[in-house]
C-alpha positions as CSV (number, residue, x, y, z in Angstrom):
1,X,331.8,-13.3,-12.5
2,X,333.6,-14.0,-9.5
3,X,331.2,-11.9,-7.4
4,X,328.5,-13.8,-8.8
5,X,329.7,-17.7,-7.6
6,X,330.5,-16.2,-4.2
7,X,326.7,-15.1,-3.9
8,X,325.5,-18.3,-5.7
9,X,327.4,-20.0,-3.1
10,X,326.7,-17.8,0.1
11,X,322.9,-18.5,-0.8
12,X,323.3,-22.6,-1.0
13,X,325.0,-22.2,2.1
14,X,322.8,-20.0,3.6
15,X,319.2,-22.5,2.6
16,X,321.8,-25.1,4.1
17,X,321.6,-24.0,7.3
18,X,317.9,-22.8,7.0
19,X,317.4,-26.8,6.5
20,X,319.6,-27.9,9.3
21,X,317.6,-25.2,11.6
22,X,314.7,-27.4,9.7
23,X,316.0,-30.7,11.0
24,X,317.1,-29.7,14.3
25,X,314.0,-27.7,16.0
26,X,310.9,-29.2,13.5
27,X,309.8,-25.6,12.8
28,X,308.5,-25.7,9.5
29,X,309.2,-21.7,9.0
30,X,313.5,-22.4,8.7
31,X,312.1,-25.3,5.5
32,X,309.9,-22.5,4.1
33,X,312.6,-20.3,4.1
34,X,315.3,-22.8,2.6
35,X,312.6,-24.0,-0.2
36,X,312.9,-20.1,-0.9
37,X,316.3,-19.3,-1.3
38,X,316.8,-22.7,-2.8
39,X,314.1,-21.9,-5.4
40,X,315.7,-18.3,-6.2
41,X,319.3,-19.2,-6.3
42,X,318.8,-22.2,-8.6
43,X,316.3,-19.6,-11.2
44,X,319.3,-16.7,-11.3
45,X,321.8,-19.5,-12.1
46,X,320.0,-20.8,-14.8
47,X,319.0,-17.3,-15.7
48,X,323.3,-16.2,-15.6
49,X,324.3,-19.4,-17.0
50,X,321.5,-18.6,-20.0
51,X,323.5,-15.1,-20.7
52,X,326.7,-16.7,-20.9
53,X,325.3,-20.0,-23.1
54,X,323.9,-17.3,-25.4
55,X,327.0,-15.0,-25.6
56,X,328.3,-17.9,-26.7
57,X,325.8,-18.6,-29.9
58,X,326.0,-14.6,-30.3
């Protein structure tokens, strides 16, 4: 469990700095890759938090 907030977090803070790249050069490849990790991290916390919610019911 623990392991899996430190990634969750590592990967926010990672798309983080992928969109302050974004903001400080204009390259639209560092936005792309934030969008990415942003879009993948969100789906495996729903995805781990839809485990523990039906665990729960179980």
């Amino acid at each position: 469990m623990l392991l899996f907030r430190w990634t969750i977090f590592l990967l926010l803070i990672a798309a983080g700095v992928s969109f302050a790249f974004y903001a400080g050069t204009g390259q639209a490849r560092f936005k792309q890759f934030g969008l990415v990790v942003l879009k993948w991290t969100i789906l495996a916390g729903l995805g781990f938090f839809g485990v523990l919610i039906l665990e729960r019911i179980a």
